[in-house]
PAMILUM-621276 format. One record per residue (C-alpha): x, y, z; residue in one letter. Coordinates in Angstrom, 3 decimals, padded with zeros to 6 digits. Layout:
BEGIN
{{X,Y,Z},'A'}
...
***
This chain:
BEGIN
{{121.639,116.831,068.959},'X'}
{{123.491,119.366,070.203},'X'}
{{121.747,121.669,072.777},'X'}
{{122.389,125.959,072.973},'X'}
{{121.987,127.798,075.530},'X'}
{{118.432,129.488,076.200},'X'}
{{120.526,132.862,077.432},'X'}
{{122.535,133.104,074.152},'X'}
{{119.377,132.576,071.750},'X'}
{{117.734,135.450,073.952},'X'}
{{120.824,137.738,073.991},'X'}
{{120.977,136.877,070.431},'X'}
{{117.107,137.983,069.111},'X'}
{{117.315,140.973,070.949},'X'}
{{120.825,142.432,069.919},'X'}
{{119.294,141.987,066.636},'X'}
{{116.544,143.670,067.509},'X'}
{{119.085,146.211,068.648},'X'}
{{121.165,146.473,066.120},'X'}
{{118.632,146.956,063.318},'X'}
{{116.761,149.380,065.502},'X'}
{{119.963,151.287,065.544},'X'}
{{121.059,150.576,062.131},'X'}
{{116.909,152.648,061.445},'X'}
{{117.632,155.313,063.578},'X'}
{{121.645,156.090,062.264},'X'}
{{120.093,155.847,058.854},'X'}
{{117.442,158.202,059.730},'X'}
{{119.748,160.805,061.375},'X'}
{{121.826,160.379,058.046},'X'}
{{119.054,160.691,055.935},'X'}
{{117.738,163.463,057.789},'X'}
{{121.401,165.665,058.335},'X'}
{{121.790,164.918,053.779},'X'}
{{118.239,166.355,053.751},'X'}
{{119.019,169.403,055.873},'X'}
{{119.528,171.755,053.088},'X'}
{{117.012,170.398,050.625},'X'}
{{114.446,173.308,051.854},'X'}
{{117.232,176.101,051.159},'X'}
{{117.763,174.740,047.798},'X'}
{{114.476,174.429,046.972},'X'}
{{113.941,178.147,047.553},'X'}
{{117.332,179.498,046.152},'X'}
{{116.656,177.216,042.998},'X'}
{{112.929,179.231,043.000},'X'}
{{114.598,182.701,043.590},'X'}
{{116.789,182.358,040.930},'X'}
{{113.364,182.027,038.462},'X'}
{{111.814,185.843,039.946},'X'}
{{115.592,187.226,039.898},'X'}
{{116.075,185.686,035.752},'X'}
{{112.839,188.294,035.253},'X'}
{{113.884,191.520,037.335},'X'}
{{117.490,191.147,035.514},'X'}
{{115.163,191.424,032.482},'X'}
{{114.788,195.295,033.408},'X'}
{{118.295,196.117,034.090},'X'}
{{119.400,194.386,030.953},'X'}
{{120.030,197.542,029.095},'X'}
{{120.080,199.999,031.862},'X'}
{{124.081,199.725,032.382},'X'}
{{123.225,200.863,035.867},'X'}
{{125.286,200.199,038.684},'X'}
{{121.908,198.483,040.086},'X'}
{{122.514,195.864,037.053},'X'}
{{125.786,194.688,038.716},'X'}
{{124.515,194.859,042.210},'X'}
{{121.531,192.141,040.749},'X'}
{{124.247,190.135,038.428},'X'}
{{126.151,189.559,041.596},'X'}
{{123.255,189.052,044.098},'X'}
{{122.213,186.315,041.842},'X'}
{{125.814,184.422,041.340},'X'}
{{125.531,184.765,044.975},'X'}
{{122.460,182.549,045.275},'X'}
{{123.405,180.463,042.094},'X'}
{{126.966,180.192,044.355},'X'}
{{125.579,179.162,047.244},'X'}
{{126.033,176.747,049.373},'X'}
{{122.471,175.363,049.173},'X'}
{{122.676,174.927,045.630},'X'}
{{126.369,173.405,045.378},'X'}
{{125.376,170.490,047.136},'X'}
{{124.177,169.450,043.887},'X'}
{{127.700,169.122,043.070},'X'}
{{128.744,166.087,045.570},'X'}
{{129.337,162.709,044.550},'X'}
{{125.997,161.486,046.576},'X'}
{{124.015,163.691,044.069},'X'}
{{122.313,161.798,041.505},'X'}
{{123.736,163.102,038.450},'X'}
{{120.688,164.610,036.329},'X'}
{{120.532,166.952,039.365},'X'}
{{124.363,167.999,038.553},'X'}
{{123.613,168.004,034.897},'X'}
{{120.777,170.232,035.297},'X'}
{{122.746,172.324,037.885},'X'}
{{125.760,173.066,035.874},'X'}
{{123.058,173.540,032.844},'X'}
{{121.776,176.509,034.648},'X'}
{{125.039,177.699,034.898},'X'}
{{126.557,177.426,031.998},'X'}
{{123.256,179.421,030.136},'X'}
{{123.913,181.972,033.165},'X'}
{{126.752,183.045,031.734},'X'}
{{125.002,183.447,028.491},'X'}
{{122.256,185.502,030.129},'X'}
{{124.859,187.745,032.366},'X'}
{{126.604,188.393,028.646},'X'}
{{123.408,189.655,027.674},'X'}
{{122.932,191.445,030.933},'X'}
{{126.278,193.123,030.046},'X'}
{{125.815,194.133,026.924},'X'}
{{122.617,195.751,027.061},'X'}
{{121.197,193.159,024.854},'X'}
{{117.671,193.351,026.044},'X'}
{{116.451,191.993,022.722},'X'}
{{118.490,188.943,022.680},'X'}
{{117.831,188.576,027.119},'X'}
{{114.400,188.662,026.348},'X'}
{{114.621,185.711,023.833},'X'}
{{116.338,183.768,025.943},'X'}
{{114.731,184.606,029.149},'X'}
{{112.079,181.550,028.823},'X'}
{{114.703,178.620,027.759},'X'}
{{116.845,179.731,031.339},'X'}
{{113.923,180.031,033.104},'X'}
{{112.442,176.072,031.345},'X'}
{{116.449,175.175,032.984},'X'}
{{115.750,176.999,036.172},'X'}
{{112.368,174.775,036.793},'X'}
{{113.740,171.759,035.330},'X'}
{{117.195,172.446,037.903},'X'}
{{113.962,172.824,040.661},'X'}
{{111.836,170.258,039.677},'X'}
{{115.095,167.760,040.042},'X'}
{{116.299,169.485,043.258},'X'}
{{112.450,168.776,044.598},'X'}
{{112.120,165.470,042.952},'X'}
{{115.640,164.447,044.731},'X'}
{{114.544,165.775,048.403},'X'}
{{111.187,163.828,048.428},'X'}
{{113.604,160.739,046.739},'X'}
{{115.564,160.916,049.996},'X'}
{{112.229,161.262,052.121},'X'}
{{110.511,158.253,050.245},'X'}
{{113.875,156.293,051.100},'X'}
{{113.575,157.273,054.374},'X'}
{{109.961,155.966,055.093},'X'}
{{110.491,152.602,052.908},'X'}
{{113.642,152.051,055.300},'X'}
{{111.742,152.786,058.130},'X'}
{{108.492,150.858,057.286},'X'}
{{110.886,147.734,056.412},'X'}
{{112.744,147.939,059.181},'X'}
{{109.980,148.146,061.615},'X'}
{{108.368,145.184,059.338},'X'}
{{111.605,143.464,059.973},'X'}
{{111.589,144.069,063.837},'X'}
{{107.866,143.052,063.829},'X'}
{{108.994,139.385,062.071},'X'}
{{112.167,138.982,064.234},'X'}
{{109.910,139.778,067.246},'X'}
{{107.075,137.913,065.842},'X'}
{{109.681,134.687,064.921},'X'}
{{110.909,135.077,068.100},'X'}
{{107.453,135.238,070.213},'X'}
{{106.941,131.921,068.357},'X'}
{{110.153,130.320,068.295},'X'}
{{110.116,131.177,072.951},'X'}
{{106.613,129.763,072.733},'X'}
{{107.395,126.575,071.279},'X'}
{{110.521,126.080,072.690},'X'}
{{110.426,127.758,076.170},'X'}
{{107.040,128.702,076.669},'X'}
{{105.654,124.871,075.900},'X'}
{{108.538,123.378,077.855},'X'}
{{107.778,125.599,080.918},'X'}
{{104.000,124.886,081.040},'X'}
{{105.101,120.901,080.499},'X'}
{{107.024,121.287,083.629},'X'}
{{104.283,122.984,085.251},'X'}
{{102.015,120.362,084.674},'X'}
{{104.371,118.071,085.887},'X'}
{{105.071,119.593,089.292},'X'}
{{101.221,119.545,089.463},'X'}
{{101.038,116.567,088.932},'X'}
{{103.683,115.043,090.779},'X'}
{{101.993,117.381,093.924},'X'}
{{098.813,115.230,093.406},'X'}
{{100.834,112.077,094.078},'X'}
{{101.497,110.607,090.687},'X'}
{{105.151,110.256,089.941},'X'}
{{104.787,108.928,086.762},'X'}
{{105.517,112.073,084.824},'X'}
{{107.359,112.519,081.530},'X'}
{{109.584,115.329,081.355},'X'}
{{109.607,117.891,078.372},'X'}
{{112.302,117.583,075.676},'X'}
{{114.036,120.640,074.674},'X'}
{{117.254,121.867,072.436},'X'}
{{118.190,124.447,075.638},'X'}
{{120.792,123.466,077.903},'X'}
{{119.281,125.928,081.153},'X'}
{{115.324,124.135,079.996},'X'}
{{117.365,120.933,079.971},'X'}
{{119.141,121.127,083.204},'X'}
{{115.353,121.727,084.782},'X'}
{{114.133,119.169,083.177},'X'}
{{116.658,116.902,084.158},'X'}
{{116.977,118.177,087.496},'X'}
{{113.180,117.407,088.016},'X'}
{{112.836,114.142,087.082},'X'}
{{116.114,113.420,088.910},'X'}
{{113.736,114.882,092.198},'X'}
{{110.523,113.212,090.993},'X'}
{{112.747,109.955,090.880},'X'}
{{114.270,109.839,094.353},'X'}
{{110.664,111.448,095.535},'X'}
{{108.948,108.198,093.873},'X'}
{{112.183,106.215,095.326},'X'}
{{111.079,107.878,098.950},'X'}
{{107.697,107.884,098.721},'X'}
{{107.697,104.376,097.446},'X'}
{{109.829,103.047,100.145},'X'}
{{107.250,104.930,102.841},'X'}
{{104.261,103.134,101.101},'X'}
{{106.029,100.311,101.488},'X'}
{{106.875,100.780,104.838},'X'}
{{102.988,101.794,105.536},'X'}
{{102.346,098.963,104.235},'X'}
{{104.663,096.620,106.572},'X'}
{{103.317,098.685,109.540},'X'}
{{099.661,097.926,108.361},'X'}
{{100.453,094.351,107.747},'X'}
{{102.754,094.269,111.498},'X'}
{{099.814,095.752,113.454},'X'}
{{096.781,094.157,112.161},'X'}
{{099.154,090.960,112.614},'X'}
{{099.855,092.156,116.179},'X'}
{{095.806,093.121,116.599},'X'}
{{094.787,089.530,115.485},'X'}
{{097.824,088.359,117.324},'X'}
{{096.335,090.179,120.653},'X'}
{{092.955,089.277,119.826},'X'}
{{093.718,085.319,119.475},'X'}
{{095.454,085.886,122.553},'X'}
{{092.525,087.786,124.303},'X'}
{{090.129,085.238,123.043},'X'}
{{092.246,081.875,124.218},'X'}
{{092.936,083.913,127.922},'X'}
{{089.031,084.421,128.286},'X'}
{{088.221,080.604,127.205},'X'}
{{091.176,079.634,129.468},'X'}
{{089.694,081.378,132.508},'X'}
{{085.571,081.009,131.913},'X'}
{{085.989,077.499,131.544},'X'}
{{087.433,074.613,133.568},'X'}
{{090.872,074.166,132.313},'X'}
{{091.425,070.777,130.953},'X'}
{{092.632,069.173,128.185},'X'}
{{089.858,069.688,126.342},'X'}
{{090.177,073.372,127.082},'X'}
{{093.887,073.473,125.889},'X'}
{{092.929,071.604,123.021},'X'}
{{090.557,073.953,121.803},'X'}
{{092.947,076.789,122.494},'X'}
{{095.838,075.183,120.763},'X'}
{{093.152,074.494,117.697},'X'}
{{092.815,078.345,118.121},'X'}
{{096.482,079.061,117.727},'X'}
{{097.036,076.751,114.540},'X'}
{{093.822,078.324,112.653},'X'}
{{095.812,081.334,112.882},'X'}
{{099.165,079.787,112.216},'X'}
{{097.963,077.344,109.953},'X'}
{{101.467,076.458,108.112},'X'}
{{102.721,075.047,111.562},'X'}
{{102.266,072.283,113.748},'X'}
{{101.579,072.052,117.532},'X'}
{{101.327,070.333,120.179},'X'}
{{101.617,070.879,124.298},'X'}
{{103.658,068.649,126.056},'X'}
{{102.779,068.500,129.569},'X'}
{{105.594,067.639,132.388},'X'}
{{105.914,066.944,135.819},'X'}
{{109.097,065.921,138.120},'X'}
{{110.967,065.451,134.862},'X'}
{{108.290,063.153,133.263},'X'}
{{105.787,063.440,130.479},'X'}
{{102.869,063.079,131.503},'X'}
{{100.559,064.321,128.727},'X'}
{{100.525,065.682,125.033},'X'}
{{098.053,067.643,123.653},'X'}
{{098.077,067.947,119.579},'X'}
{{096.768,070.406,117.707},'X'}
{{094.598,069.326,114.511},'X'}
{{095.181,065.195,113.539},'X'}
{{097.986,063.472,115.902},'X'}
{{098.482,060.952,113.607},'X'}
{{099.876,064.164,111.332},'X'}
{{102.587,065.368,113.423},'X'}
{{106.162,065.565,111.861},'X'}
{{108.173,062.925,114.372},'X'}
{{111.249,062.993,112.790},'X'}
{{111.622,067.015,111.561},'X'}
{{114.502,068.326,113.077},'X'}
{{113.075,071.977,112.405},'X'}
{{111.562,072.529,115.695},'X'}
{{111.372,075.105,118.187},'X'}
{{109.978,074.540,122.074},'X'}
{{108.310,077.601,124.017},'X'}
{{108.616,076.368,127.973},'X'}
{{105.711,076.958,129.847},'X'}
{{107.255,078.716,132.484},'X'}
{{105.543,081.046,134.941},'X'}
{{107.755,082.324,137.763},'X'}
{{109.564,079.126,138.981},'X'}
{{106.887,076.988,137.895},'X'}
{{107.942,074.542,134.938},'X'}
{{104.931,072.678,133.618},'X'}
{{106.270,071.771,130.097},'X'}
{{106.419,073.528,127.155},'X'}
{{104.878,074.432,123.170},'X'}
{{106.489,072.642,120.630},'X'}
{{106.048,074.257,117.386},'X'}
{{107.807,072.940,113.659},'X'}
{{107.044,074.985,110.350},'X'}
{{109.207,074.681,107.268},'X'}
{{108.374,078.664,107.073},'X'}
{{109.441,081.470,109.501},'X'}
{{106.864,082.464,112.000},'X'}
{{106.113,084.522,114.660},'X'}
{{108.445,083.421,118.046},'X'}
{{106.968,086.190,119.632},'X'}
{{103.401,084.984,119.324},'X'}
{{103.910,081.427,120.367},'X'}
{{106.328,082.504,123.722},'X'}
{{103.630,084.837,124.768},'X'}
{{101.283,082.178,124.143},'X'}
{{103.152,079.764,125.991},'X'}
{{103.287,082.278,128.794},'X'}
{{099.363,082.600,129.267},'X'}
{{099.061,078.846,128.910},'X'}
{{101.995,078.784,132.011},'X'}
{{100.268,081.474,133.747},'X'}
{{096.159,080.409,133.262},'X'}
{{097.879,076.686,134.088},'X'}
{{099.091,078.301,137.451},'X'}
{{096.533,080.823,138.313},'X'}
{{094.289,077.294,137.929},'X'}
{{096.119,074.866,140.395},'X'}
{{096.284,078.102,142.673},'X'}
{{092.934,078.148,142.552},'X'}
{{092.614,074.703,143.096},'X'}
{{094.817,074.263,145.810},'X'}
{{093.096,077.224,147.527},'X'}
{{089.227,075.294,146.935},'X'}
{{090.738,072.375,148.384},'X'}
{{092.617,073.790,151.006},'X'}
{{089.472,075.459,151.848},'X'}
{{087.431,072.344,151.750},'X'}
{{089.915,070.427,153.737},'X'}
{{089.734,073.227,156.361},'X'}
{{086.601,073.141,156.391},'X'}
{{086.452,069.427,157.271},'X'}
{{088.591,069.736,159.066},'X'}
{{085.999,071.635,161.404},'X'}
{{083.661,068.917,161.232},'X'}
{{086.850,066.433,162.360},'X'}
{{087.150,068.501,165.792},'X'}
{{083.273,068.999,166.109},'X'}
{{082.781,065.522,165.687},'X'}
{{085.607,064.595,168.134},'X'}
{{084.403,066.848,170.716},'X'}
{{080.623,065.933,170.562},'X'}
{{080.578,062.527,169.330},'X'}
{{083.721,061.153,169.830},'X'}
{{083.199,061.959,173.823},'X'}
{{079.654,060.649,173.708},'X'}
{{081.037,057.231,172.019},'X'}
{{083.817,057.179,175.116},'X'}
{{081.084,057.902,177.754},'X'}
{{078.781,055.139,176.120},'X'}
{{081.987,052.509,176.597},'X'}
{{082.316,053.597,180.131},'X'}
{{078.994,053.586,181.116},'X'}
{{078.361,050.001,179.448},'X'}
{{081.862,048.545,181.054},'X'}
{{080.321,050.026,184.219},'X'}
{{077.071,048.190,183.326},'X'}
{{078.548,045.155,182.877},'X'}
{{080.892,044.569,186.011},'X'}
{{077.566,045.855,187.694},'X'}
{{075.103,042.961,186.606},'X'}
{{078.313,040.711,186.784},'X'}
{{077.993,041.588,190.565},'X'}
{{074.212,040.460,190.008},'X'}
{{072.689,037.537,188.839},'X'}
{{072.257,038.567,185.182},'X'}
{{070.634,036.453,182.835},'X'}
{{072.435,035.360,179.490},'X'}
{{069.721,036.930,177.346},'X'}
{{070.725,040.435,179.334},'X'}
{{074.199,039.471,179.142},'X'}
{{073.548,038.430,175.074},'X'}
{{072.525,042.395,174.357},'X'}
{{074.996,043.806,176.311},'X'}
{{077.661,042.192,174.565},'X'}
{{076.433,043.275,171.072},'X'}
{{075.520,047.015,172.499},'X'}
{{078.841,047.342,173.685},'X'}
{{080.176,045.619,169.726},'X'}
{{078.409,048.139,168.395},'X'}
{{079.588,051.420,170.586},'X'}
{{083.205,050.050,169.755},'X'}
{{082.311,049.633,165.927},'X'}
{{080.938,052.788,165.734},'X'}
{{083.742,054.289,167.995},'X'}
{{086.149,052.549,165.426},'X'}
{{083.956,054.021,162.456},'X'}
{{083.970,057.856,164.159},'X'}
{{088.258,057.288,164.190},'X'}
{{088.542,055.992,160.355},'X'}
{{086.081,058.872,159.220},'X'}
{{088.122,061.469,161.556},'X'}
{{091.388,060.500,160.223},'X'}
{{089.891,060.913,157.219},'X'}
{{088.833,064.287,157.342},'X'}
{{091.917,065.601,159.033},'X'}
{{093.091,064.497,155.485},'X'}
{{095.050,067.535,154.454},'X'}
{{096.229,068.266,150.574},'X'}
{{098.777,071.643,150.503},'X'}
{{099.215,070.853,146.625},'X'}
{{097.326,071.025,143.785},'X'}
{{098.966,067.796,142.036},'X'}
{{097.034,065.051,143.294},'X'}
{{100.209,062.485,142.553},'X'}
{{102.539,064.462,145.412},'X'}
{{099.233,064.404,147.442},'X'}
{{098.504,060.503,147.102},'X'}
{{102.615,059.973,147.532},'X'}
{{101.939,061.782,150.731},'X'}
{{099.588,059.773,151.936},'X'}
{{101.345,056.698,151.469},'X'}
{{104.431,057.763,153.174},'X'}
{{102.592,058.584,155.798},'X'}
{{100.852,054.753,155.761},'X'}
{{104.643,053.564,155.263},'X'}
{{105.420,055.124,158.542},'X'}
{{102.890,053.090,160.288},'X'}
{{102.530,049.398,158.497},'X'}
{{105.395,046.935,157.257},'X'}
{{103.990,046.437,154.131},'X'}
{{105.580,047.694,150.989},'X'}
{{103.669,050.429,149.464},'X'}
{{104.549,051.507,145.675},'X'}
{{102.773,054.043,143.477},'X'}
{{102.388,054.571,139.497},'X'}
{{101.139,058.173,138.896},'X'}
{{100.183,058.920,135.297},'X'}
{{097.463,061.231,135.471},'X'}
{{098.184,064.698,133.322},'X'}
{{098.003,068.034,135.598},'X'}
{{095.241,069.474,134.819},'X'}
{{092.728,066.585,134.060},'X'}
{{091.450,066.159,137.518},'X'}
{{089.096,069.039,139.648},'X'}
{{089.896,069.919,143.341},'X'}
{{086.497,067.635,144.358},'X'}
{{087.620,064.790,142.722},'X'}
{{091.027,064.972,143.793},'X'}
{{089.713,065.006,147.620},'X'}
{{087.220,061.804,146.614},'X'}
{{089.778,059.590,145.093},'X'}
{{092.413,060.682,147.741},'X'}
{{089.971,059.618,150.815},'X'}
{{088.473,056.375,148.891},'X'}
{{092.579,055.201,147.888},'X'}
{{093.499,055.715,151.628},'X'}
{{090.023,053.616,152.428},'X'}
{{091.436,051.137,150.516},'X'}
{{095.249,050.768,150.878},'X'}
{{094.289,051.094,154.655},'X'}
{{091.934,047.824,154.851},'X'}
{{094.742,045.868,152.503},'X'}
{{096.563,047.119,155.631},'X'}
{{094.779,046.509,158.436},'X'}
{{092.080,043.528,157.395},'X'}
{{093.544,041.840,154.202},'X'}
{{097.500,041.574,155.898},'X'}
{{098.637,042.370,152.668},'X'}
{{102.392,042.232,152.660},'X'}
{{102.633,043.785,148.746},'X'}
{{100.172,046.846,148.031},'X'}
{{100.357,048.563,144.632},'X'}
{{098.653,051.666,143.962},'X'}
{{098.234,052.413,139.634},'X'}
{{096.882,056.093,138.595},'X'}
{{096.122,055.426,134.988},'X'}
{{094.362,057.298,131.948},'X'}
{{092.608,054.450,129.893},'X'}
{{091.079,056.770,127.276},'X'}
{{089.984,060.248,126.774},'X'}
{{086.787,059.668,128.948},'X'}
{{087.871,057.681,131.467},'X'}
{{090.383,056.791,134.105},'X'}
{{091.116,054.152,136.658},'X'}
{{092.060,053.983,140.402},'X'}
{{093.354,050.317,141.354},'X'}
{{094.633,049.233,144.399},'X'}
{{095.626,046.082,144.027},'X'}
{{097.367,043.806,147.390},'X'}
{{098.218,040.440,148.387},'X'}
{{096.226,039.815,151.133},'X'}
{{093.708,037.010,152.445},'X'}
{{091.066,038.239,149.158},'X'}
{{088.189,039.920,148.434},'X'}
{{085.527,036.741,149.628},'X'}
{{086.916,037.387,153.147},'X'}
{{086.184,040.850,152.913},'X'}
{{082.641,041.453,151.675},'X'}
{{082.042,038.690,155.049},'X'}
{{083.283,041.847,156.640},'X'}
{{081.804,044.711,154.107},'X'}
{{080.121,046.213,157.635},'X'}
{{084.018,046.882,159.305},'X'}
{{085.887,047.727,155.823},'X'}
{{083.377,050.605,155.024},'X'}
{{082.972,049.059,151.623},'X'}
{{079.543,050.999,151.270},'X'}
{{081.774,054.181,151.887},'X'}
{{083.418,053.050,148.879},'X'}
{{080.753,053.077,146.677},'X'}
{{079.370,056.188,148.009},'X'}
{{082.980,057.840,147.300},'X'}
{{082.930,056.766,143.930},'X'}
{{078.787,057.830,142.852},'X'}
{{079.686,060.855,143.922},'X'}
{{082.692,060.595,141.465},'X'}
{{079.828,059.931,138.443},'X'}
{{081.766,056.372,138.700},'X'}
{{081.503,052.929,140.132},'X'}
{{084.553,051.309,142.086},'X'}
{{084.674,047.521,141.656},'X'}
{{086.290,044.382,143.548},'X'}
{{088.050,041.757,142.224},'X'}
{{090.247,038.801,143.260},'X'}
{{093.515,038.228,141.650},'X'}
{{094.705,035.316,140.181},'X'}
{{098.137,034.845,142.578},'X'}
{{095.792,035.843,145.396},'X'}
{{094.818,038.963,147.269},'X'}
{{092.161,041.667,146.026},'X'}
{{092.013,044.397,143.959},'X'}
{{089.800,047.689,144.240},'X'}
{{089.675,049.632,140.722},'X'}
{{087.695,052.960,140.660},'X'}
{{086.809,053.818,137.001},'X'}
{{085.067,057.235,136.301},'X'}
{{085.143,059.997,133.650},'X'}
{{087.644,062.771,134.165},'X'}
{{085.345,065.407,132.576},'X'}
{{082.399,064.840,134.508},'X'}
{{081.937,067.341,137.712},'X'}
{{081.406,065.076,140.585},'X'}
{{078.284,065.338,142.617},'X'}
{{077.352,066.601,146.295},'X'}
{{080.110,069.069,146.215},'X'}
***
């Protein structure tokens, strides 16, 4: 359909409305200057009726007053009032009757003339009936042109009412209506709702509008779309990052109110997967290059061993490398949650052996203490008891002394040097000292320190994880492995020792020094110099039991089996 303009349909109804308003008002002013005269000729046309009746008495007077009254009334019969009857706009019975009075006028003025006033008098009353009937048209005419007058104004102000009324109704429907349409639209788009439908109109100016607002309410819905959409991501990002932070929160506290331990990084990595549930995990613990423990999360037997889709997080805290998160997922997920997660496992891992080393270190100072007390009081007191019984001996050597006295010396002077030898194995024991928290680098101390002062051929096999062991129980099993891998040393003249740091299950683990010496018969003869009691003590206090055993190509071995979970006792 073609569309008009709204301007040209308004300039249109109103310069009709102008035009006929004009076209009223030039046909009134015409009206009105060919009804000018109508008054004049009204009253000549009646003068001429009282001027037919005073002629009557000059009719036969022959008096110059007779002419002066003939001529006065050609004059008004003359005039210019009447001889408007006589123009082509006249309706004719007016010019009939007109030239009918004039014609029997110059009857009458024969009559005048003659002195007829017989035969004036006769036809007085038939001029005069033509003098009324020349009125009655002249008035009849006059109100014809005023009754014209008032119909053409009445219709044309009827006209202008139904062009104005038309026109009230046509702007209503088609401008008015549109309008309010768009009103309600802009309301209602300011309430939030873009789905509007905009008003269809025939009006190219309405049109433009129209289209011009739903082209706005478009890219508005576009925009406002794309920031709902965007509110939406944020919401989704930051109650991600929230439970993100809170997962995080939660593992940190468990990592640092509890003893950290596999168990502990289990739970924590069964933390992380019910949160991540469309990946897999597992920690992979490492030390020196080895791997010495993996943690998974959920079923083991699950994991994806041959997915190449994998991505490893390195537990790395400063310049401490302890292993690292492996993660796979078939889906994308968050990198930034598993590396900070693999941080505070690096860091609690760190701030824990720190901790650690500083018990232990505190614990071996502290024995260390007792070592000098011990060596100052009872180490002196042991070497003044040797003395003084030496000096007791040569003395009743000097004397007749009798073998029983000579019998109890002897073993009183075994004992002070058992006991002296006891005071020096439980010194160099506590002077002990462990300056890291990895009990493997502190047991491969120890034995390169028992390298430097035996022939025999030490070797060790370390596969305990990092963080299964306490500071306690690292001090225990360090002091009862030195026990033993000295008296393969020193008693059993073992030429072969082997030392084996192994985790037979998830509740327990096993110490065994195993050597090639004389055999375990020969030393329980001797439990009372090999501190085998010691031993046992070590390992009760462990919430274990340490047993001997003879091998089958000869020597003994010493195994100390205990759970890695349980807190030893007499701390």
């Amino acid at each position: 359909m073609k569309k008009g303009r709204l301007t040209s349909a308004i300039w249109g109804f109103m310069l009709t409305l102008i035009l006929l308003s004009s076209a009223l008002a030039i046909f009134a002013i015409i009206n009105l200057s060919y009804s000018l005269g109508d008054a004049r000729a009204i009253n000549a046309s009646g003068s001429l009726r009282m001027q037919s009746y005073r002629l009557m008495f000059y009719a036969n007077s022959g008096s110059e007053a007779a002419e002066e009254k003939i001529v006065e009334f050609e004059n008004t019969l003359n005039s210019q009032a009447l001889k408007r009857s006589l123009t082509w706009y006249t309706p004719q019975d007016l010019k009939s009757k007109y030239l009918a009075v004039i014609d029997k006028w110059q009857v009458m003025r024969y009559y005048i003339e003659s002195e007829d006033s017989r035969l004036y008098a006769a036809a007085l009353k038939d001029f005069v009936d033509t003098i009324d009937l020349f009125v009655l048209e002249t008035e009849q005419y006059a109100a014809l042109k005023l009754k014209i007058l008032a119909i053409s104004q009445i219709g044309g102000l009827g006209l202008m009412l139904l062009i104005a009324f038309f026109t009230v109704r046509l702007a209503k429907r088609k401008v008015v209506k549109p309008l309010q349409q768009l009103m309600q639209a802009a309301d209602t788009i300011s309430q939030g709702n873009f789905n509007v439908a905009m008003p269809q109109t025939e009006y190219l100016e309405l049109s433009a509008l129209s289209s011009a607002l739903d082209s706005t309410v478009k890219k508005l819905a576009a925009v406002y779309q794309g920031l709902e959409e965007q509110v939406e991501e944020k919401t989704i990002a930051l109650t991600r990052a929230n439970d993100e932070l809170t997962l995080l929160y939660d593992s940190l506290v468990m990592l640092h109110s509890s003893k950290l331990n596999k168990n502990t990084l289990s739970l924590a990595l069964d933390a992380l997967q019910s949160h991540e549930k469309e990946v897999n995990l597992r920690l992979v613990m490492v030390e020196d290059g080895e791997v010495t423990d993996i943690i998974t999360a959920g079923n083991e037997a699950e994991w994806p061993y041959h997915c190449d889709n994998s991505k490893q997080f390195p537990l790395q805290f400063e310049d401490n490398n302890l292993g690292y998160l492996e993660v796979v997922s078939a889906l994308p997920f968050s990198f930034a949650l598993f590396n900070n997660f693999a941080i505070m496992l690096a860091r609690s891992m760190v701030i824990y052996n720190a901790a650690e080393q500083r018990q232990q270190l505190a614990l071996m100072d502290e024995r260390g203490v007792i070592a000098r007390e011990l060596h100052d009081s009872l180490g002196q007191l042991l070497s003044f008891l040797k003395i003084q019984v030496n000096l007791l001996s040569k003395e009743l050597d000097k004397t007749s002394k009798s073998p029983r006295a000579a019998e109890q010396l002897q073993e009183i002077n075994e004992g002070v040097n058992t006991a002296y030898v006891q005071l020096r194995e439980l010194l160099s024991t506590f002077r002990l000292t462990i300056k890291d928290p990895n009990l493997g680098h502190a047991i491969e101390a120890m034995v390169e320190q028992l390298r430097g002062q035996s022939d025999a051929s030490i070797t060790l096999d370390y596969k305990l994880p990092t963080q299964l062991l306490g500071a306690h129980q690292h001090i225990h099993i360090l002091q009862l492995t030195r026990e033993a891998t000295l008296n393969a040393i020193k008693h059993a003249s073992a030429k072969h020792i082997h030392i084996s740091c192994q985790k037979i299950s998830e509740q327990k683990v096993i110490i065994s020094i195993s050597d090639d010496g004389v055999g375990i018969e020969k030393l329980k003869e001797r439990d009372q110099h090999f501190g085998l009691g010691i031993m046992h003590e070590r390992a009760s206090r462990l919430s274990g039991v340490v047993e001997f055993s003879q091998n089958k190509k000869g020597g003994a071995t010493v195994a100390l089996t205990f759970s890695p979970q349980q807190e030893p006792e007499n701390k």
